[in-house]
C-alpha positions as CSV (number, residue, x, y, z in Angstrom):
1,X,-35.5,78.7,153.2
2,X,-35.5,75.7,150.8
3,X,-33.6,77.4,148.4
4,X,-31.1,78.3,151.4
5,X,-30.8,74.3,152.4
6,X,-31.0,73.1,149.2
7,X,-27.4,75.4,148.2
8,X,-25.8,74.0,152.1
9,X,-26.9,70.7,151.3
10,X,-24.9,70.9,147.7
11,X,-22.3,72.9,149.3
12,X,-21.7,70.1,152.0
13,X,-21.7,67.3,148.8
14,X,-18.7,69.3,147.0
15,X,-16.8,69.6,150.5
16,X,-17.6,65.7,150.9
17,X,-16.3,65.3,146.8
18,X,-13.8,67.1,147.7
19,X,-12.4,65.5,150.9
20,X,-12.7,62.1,149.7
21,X,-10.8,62.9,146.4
22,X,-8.0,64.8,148.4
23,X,-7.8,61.4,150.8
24,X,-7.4,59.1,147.3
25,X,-4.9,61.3,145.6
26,X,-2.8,61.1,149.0
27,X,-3.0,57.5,148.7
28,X,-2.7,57.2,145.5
29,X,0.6,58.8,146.0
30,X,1.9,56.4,148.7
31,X,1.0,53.4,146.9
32,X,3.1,54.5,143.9
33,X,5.7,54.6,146.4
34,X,5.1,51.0,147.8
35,X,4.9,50.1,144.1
36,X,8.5,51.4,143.2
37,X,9.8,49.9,146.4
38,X,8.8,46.4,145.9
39,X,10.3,46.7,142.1
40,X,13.2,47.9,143.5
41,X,13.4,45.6,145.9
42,X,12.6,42.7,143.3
43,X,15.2,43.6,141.2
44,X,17.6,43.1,144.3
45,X,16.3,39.5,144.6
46,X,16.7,38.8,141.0
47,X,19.9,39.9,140.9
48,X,20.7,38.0,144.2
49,X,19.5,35.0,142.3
50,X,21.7,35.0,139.8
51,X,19.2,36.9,136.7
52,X,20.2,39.8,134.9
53,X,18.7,42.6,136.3
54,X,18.2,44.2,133.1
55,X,16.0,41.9,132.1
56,X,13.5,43.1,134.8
57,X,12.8,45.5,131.8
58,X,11.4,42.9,129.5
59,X,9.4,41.9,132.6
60,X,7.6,45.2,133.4
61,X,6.5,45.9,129.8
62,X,5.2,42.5,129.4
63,X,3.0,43.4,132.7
64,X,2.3,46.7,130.9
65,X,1.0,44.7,127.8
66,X,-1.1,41.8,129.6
67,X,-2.9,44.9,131.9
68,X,-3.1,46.9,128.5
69,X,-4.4,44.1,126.7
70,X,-7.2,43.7,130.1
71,X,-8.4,46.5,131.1
């Protein structure tokens, strides 16, 4: 019998693993697409105020570098 609740009660932590990782790659997912959406849309403004858009490139990389350089 212990052996029995022992293998539900590990069976019941993968499904619980399992259900929380499938709810933070969903997500994970739709905040990438918020994330592309607001640099999209903050290249609009730049360019709307007069910067060259393609210097938004020099912008992101520095990001990249500085988190990099972090984390």
């Amino acid at each position: 019998v212990q052996h029995a609740l022992l293998k539900t009660r590990g069976l019941q932590e993968i499904d619980r693993n399992l259900g929380v990782t499938g709810a933070m790659a969903a997500i994970s997912g739709y905040v990438r697409e918020l994330e592309a959406e607001a640099d999209l849309l903050g290249i609009e403004l730049m360019t709307a105020a007069g910067y060259n858009p393609k210097e938004a490139f020099f912008l992101f990389d520095h990001m990249i570098t500085e988190i990099e350089r972090e984390g």
